[in-house]
C-alpha positions as CSV (number, residue, x, y, z in Angstrom):
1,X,78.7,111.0,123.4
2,X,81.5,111.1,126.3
3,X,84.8,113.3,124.7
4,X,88.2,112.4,126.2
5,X,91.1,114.9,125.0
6,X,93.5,113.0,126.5
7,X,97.0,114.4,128.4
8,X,99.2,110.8,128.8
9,X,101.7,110.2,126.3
10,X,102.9,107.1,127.2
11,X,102.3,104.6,124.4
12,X,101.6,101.7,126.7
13,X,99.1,103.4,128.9
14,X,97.3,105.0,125.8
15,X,97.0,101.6,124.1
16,X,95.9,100.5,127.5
17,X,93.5,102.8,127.8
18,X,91.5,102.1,124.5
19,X,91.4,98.2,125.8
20,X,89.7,99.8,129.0
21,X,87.2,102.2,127.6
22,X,86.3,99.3,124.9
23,X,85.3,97.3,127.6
24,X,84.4,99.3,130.4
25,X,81.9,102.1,128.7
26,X,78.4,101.7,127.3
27,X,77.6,105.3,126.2
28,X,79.9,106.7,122.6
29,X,83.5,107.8,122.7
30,X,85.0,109.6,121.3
31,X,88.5,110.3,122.2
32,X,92.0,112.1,120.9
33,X,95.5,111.2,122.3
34,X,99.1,111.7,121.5
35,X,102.1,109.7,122.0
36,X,105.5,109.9,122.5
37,X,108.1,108.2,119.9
38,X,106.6,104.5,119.2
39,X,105.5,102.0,116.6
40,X,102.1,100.4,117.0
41,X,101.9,97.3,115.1
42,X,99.0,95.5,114.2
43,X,97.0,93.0,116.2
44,X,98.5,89.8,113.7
45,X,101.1,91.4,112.4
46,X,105.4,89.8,113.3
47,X,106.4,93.1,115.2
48,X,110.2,92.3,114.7
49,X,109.6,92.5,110.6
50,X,107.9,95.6,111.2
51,X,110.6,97.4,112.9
52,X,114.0,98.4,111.9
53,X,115.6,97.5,114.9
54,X,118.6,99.1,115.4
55,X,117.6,102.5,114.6
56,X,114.2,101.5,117.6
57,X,117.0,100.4,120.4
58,X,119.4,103.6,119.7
59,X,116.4,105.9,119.9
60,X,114.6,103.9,122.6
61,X,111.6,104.1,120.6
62,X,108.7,101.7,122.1
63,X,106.8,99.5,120.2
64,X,103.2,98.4,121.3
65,X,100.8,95.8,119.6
66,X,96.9,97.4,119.3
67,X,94.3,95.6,119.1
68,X,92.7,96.1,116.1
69,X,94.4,94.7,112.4
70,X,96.2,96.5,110.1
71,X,99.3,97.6,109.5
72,X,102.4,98.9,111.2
73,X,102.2,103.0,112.2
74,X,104.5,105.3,113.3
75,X,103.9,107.7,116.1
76,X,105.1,111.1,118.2
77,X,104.0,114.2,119.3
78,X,103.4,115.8,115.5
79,X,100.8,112.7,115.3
80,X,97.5,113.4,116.6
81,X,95.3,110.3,116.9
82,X,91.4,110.0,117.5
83,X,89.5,107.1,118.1
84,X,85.6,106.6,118.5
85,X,84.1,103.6,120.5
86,X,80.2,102.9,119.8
87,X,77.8,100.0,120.1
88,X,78.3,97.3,116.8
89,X,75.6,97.2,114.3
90,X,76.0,94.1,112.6
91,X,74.0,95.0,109.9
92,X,77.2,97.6,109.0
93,X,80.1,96.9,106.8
94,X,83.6,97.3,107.7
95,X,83.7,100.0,105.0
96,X,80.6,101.8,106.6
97,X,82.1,101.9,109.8
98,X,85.6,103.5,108.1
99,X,83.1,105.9,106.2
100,X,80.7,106.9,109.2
101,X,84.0,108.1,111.1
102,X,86.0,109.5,108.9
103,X,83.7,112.0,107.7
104,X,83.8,113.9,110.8
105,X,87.6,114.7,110.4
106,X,87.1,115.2,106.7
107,X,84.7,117.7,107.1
108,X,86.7,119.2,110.1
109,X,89.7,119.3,108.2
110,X,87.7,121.4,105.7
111,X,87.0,124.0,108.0
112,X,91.1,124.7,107.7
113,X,90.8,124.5,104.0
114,X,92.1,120.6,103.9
115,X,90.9,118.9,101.2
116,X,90.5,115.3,102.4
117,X,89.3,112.1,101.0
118,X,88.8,108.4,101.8
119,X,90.7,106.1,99.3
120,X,90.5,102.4,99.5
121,X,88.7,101.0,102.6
122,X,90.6,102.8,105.4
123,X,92.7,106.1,104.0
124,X,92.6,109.8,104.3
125,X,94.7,111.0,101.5
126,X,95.3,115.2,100.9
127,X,96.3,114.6,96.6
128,X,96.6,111.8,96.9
129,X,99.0,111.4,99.8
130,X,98.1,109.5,102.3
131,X,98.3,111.1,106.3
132,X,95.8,109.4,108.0
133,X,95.3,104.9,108.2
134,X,92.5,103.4,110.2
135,X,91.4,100.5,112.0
136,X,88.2,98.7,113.7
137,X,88.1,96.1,116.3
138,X,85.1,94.7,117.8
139,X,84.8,93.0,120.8
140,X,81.5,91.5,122.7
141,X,79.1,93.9,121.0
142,X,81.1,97.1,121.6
143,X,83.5,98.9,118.6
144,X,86.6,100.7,118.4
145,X,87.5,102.7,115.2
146,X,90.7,104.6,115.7
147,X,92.7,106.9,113.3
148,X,96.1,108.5,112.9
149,X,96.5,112.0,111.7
150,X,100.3,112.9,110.5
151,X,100.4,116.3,111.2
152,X,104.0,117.2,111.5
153,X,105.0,114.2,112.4
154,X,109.2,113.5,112.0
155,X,108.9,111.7,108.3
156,X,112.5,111.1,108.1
157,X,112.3,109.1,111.6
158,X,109.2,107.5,110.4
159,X,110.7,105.9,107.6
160,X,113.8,104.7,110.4
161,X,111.7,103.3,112.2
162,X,109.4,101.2,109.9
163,X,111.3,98.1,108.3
164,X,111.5,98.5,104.2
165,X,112.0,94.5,103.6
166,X,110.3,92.1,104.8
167,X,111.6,89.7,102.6
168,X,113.6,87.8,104.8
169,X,110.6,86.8,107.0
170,X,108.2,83.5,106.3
171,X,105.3,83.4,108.2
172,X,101.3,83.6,108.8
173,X,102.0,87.4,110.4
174,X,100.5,90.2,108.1
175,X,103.2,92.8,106.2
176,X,102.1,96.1,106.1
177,X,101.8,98.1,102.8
178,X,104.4,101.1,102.6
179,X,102.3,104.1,101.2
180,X,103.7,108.0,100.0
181,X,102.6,109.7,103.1
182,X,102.2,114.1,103.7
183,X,101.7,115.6,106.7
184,X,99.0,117.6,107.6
185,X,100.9,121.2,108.0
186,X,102.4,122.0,104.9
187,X,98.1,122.1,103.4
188,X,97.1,124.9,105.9
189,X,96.6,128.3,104.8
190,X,97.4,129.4,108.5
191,X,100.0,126.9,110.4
192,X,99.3,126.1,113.8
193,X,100.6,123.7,116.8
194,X,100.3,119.8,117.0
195,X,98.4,121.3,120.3
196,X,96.8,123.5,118.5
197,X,95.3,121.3,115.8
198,X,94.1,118.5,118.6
199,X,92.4,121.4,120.1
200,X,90.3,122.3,116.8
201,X,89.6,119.3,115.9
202,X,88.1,118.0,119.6
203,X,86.2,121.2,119.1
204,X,84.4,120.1,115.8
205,X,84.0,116.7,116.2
206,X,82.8,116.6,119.6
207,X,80.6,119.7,119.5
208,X,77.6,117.8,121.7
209,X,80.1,115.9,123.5
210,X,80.0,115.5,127.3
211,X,83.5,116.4,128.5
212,X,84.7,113.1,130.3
213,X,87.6,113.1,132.9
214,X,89.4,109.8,134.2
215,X,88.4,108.9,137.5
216,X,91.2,107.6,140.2
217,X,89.7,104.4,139.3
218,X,89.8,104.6,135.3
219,X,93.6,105.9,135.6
220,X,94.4,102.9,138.1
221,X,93.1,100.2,135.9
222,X,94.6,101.1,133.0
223,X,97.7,101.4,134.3
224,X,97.6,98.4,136.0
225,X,96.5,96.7,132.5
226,X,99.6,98.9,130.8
227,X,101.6,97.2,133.2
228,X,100.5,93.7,132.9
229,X,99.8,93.7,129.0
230,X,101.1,96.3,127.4
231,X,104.3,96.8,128.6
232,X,105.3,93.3,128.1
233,X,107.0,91.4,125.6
234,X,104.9,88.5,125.9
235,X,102.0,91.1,124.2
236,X,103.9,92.9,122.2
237,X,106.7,90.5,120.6
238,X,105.2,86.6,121.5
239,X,101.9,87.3,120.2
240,X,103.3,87.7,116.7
241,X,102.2,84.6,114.5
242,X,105.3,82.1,114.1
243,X,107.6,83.1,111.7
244,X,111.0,82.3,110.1
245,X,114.0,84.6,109.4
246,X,117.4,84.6,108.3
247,X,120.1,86.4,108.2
248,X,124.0,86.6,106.7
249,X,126.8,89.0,108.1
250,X,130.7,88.8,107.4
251,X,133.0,89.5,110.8
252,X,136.5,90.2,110.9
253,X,137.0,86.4,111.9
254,X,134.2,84.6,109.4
255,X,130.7,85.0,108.1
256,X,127.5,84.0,110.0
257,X,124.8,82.7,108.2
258,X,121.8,82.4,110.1
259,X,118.2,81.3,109.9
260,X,115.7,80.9,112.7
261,X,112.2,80.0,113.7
262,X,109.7,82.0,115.9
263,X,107.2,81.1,117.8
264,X,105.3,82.0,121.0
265,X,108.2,84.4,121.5
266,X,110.9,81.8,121.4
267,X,113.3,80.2,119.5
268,X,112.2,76.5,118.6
269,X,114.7,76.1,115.8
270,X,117.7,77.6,114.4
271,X,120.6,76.9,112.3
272,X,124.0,78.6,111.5
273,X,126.2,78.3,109.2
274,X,129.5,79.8,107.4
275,X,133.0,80.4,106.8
276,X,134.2,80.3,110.5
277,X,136.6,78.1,112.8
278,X,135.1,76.1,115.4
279,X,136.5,73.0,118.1
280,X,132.6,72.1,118.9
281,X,129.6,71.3,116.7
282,X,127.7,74.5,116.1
283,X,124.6,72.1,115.8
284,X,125.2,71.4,119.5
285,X,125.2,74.8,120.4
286,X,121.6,75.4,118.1
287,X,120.0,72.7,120.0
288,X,121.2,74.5,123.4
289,X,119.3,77.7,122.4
290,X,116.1,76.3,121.3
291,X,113.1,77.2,123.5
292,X,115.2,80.3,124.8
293,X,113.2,84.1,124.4
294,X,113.6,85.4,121.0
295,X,114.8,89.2,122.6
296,X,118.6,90.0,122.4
297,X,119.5,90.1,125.9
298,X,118.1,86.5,126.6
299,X,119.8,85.0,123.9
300,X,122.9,87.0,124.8
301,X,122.4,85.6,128.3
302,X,121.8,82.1,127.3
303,X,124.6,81.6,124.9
304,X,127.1,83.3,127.3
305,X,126.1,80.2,129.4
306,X,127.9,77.8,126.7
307,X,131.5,77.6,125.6
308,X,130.8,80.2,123.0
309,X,134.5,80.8,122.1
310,X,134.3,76.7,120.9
311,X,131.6,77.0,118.9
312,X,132.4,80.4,117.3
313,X,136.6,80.6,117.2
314,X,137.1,84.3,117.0
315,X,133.6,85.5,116.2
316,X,132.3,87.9,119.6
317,X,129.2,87.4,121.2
318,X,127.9,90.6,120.4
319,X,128.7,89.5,116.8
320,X,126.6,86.6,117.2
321,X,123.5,88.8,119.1
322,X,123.5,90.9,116.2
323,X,122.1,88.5,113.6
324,X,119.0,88.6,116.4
325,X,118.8,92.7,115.2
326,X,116.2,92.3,112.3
């Protein structure tokens, strides 16, 4: 087995670079990585019902589809993630896979006197709190089963981050499942770093391990994917399934009603209504934004285009654009 303690925290190159050691190496990973502030949403999952908006633009917090399913997770440098790649067995289960590798960092945790259990299909919960949610993807005969471990991560920013309602989305996309989370510190008998920690458990789970460093080669590709995939909101934000949304918001000149459909990225319907004052049909000024990219600044850019101030007497552009904050 090849170990990679990895030094990049950039969320999009590190979400990059499990795509490229999925499909580039043969021989066992194992690997454990960090990132900087992000959320990591789930292969089919609406990233925009995921994410509380707002707080994710004022923080500048990144958010990066994986490739594997699941749920939405928080991440930054008191998270320590780990993430094994191996041939597929067919013959296993899903929930052989999640127990083959979480035991490792159950019985590693141990060592530090960390009482650790899988619950359900893909958990690690210390009494019953749950620090750790796992994932598999497979992909032409090779598998990828990655972890997070909260070890002292920000919990207050975490639950910023991470939308509470989902309610006011329709759609195919998958919602995660909120869970009462713990981080890892507080259950040590001695504390120790983030660093620290990563250091221990690289130690115990990749004992045997040959030490693996990135090649010129290895850190050009992934960047080059990073660049090309996972820094784009084509992957990250138009791969979400289609979905609907709506939203209702009073303004010092009227309320805005407003309920919109998704897909591929773009807006291919939407509808307004409201107590407001208008010289034009707003259904004339829906029809001009269909097919425009569902991100703020296009749609800001797009409707500025228009006679806004007919459609919208009083109400601001920015007033409109923030409807588009889910």
């Amino acid at each position: 087995m090849l170990s990679i303690i990895d030094s990049h925290t950039d969320p999009y190159w590190n979400l990059a670079a499990e795509e490229y050691l999925l499909g580039r190496f043969s021989r066992p990973v194992f690997r454990l990585w960090q990132n900087a502030p992000a959320v990591i949403v789930g292969r089919n999952q609406n990233a925009r019902a995921e994410i509380n908006a707002g707080f994710i633009g004022r923080r500048g917090i990144a958010v990066v589809r994986r490739l594997s399913g699941g749920g939405a997770v928080y991440h930054d440098l008191g998270n320590v993630n780990y993430t094994f790649l191996d041939a597929c067995d067919r013959s296993e289960s899903s929930a052989g896979m999640f127990r083959r590798f979480t035991a490792p960092v159950i019985a590693a945790l141990a060592k530090l006197g960390v009482e650790a259990t899988l619950e359900g299909r893909n958990d690690l919960t210390i009494a019953g709190l749950k620090f750790s949610g796992n994932a598999i993807c497979v992909r032409s005969g090779r598998m990828m089963h990655h972890g997070t471990m909260l070890f002292d991560t920000n919990l207050d920013d975490m639950a910023a981050a991470l939308s509470s309602d989902t309610s006011k989305f329709t759609g195919r996309a998958v919602a995660s499942r909120r869970s009462r989370v713990t981080n890892i510190l507080p259950h040590l008998a001695e504390p120790m770093t983030a660093g620290q920690f990563m250091a221990f458990i690289g130690q115990e789970v990749a004992r045997q391990a040959e030490v693996y460093e990135y090649t010129a080669e290895d850190t050009d590709a992934i960047s080059r994917l990073a660049d090309t995939k996972y820094r784009t909101d084509e992957w990250n934000f138009a791969a979400s399934p289609a979905y609907s949304f709506s939203k209702t918001a009073n303004f010092p000149c009227g309320t805005l009603s407003l309920t919109a459909k998704i897909e591929k990225g773009t807006l291919e319907d939407l509808a307004i209504s409201g107590d407001y004052f208008f010289t034009r049909d707003t259904a004339e000024f829906c029809e001009a934004m269909r097919g425009c990219p569902a991100a703020q600044e296009k749609i800001a850019e797009r409707a500025s285009e228009l006679p806004f101030g007919d459609y919208f007497n009083g109400i601001t552009l920015e007033e409109l654009c923030s409807l588009f904050i889910i």
